[in-house]
TIVO-628386 format. One record per residue (C-alpha): residue number from 1; residue in one letter; x, y, z. Coordinates in pm, 1 decimal, padded with zeros to 6 digits. Layout:
BEGIN
+------+------+----------+----------+----------+
| resi | resn |        X |        Y |        Z |
+------+------+----------+----------+----------+
|  NUM |    A |        X |        Y |        Z |
...
+------+------+----------+----------+----------+
//
This chain:
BEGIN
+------+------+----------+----------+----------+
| resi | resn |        X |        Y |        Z |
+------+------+----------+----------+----------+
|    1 |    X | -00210.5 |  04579.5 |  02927.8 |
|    2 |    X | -00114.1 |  04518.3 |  02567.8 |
|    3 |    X |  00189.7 |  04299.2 |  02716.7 |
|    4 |    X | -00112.8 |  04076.5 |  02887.2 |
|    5 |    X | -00290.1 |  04041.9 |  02602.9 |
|    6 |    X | -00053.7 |  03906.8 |  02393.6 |
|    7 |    X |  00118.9 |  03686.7 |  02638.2 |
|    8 |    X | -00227.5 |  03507.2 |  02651.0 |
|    9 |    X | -00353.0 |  03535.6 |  02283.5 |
|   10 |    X | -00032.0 |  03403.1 |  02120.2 |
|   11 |    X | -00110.0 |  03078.9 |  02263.9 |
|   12 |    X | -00427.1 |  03045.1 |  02162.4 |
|   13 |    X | -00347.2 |  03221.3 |  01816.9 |
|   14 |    X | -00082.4 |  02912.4 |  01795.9 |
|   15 |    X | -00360.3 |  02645.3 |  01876.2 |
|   16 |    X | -00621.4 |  02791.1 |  01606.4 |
|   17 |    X | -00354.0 |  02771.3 |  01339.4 |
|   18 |    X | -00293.5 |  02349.1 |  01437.1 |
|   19 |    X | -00640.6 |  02326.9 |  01482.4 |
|   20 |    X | -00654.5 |  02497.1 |  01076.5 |
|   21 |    X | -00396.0 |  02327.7 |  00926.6 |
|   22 |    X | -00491.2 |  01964.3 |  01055.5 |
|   23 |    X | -00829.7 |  02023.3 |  00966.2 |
|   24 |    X | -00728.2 |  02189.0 |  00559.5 |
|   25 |    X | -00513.3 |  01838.2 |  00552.6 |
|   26 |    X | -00829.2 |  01618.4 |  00668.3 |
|   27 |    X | -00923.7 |  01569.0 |  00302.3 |
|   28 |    X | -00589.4 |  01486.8 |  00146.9 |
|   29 |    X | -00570.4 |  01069.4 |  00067.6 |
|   30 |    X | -00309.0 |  00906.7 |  00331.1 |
|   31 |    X |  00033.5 |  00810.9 |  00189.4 |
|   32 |    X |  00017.6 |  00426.1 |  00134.5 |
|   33 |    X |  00422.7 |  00290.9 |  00198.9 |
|   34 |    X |  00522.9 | -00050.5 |  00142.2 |
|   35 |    X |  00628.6 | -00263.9 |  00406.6 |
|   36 |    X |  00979.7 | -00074.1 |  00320.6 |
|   37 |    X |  00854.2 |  00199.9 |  00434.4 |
|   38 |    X |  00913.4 |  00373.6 |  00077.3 |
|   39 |    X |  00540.6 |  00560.3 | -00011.1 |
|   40 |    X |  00390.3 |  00397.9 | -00331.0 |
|   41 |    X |  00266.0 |  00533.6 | -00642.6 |
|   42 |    X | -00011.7 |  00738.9 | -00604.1 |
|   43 |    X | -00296.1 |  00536.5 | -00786.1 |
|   44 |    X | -00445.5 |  00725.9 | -01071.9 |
|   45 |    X | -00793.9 |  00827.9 | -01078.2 |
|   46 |    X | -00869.0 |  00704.6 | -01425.6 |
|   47 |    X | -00785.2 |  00324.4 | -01302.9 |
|   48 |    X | -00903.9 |  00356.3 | -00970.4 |
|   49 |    X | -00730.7 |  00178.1 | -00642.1 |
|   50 |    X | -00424.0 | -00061.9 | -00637.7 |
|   51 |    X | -00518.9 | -00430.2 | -00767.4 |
|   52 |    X | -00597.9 | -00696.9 | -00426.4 |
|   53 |    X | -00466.0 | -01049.9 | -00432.5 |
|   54 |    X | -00581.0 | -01245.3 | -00160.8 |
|   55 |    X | -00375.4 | -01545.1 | -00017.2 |
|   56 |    X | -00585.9 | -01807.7 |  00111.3 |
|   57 |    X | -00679.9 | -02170.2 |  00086.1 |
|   58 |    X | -00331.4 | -02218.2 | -00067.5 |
|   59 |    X | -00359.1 | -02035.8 | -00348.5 |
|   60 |    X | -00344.4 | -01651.2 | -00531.8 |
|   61 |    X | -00731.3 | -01498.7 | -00576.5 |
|   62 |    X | -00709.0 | -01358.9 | -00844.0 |
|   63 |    X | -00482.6 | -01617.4 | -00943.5 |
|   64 |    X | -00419.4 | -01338.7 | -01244.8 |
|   65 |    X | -00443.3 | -01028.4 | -01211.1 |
|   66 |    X | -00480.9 | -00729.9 | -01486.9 |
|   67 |    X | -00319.9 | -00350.6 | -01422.5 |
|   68 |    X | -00171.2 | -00053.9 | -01577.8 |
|   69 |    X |  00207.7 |  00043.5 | -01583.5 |
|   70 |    X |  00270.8 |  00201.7 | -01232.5 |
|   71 |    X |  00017.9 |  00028.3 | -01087.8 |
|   72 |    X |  00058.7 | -00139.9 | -00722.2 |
|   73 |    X | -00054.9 | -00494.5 | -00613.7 |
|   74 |    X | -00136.4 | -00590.1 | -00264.3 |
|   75 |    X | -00087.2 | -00940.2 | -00145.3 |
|   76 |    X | -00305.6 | -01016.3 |  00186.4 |
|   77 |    X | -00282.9 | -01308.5 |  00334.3 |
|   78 |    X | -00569.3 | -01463.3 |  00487.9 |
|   79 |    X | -00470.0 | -01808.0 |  00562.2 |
|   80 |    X | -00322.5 | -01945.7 |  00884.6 |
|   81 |    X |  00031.8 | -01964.1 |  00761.6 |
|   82 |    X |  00327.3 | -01788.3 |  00663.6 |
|   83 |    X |  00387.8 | -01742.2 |  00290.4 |
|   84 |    X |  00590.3 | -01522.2 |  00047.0 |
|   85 |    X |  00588.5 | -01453.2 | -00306.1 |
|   86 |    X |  00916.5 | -01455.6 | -00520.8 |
|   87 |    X |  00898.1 | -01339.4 | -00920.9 |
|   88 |    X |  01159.6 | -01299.5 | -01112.5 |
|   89 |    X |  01177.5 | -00913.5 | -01040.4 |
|   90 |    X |  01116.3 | -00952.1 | -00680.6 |
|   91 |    X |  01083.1 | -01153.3 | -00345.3 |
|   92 |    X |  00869.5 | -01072.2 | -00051.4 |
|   93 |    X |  00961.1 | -01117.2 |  00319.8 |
|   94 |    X |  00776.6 | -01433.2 |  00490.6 |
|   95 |    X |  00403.9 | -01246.3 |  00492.2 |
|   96 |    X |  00210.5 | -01393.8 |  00865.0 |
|   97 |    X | -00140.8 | -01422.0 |  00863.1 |
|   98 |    X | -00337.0 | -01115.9 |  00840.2 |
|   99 |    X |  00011.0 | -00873.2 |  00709.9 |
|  100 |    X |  00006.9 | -00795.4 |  00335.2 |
|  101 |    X |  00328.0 | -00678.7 |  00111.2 |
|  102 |    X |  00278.1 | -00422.5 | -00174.1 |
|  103 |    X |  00477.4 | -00409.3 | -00521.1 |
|  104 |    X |  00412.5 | -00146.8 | -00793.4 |
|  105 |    X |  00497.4 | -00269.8 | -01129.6 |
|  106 |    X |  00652.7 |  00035.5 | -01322.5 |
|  107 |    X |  00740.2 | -00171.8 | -01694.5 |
|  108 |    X |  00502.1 | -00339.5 | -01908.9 |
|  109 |    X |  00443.8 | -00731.8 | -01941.6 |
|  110 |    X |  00361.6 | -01014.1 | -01807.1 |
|  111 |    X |  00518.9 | -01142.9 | -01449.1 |
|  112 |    X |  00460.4 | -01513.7 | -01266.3 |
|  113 |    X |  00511.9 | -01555.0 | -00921.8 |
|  114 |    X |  00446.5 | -01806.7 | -00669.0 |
|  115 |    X |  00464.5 | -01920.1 | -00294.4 |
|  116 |    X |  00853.3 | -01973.5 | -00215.8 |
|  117 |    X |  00755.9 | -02197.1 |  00088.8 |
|  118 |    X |  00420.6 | -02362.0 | -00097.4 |
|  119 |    X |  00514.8 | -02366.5 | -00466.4 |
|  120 |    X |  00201.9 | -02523.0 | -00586.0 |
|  121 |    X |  00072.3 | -02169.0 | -00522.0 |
|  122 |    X |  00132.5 | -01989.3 | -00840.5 |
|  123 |    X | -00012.8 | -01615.5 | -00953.4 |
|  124 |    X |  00023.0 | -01393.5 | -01295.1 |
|  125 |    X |  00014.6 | -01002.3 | -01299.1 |
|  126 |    X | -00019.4 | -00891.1 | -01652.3 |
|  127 |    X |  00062.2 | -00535.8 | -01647.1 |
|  128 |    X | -00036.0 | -00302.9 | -01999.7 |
+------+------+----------+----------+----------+
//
């Protein structure tokens, strides 16, 4: 009898203990990656979330931006085209409407970038 019981309470001892777990790591933030793949600086609580630069109408909004060392920016792009955005201490792949890219700036200063297909389209993160 003993044999029976355990035979059919194992399996539902295994499902309870899922059923825990997923719902003790319901609470936890996601893991935000870059389009790398490589998880992103956790943002801190006294600066709240990652800084937003939106891409449309041709041009950065924001077109400067102000964040803390180890900071991230996301770039969104909500026009109808394909852009990118090179600085000199990094370049994006081609970003298609609606996709975003994600950088987080880990040294102090101030950093220009712009459009490498539109150039017009220029930006400034200033990061303290």
């Amino acid at each position: 009898m003993s044999k029976k019981i355990f035979l059919f309470g194992l399996p539902f001892l295994v499902l309870l203990a899922v059923i825990l777990l997923a719902a003790a790591n319901s609470n936890k933030p996601p893991i935000i990656k870059n389009d790398a793949g490589q998880p992103l600086s956790t943002p801190r609580k006294d600066i709240g979330q990652a800084g937003s630069v939106a891409i449309k109408n041709f041009s950065f909004q924001p077109e400067t931006l102000n964040i803390k060392v180890g900071d991230s920016v996301v770039w969104t792009n909500e026009d109808n085209t394909v852009h990118d955005i090179v600085s000199g201490i990094f370049k994006s792949p081609l970003i298609k409407s609606g996709e975003s890219f994600t950088f987080t700036f880990d040294k102090a200063g101030s950093y220009d970038y712009a459009c490498g297909i539109h150039p017009s389209m220029k930006g400034r993160i200033i990061v303290e």
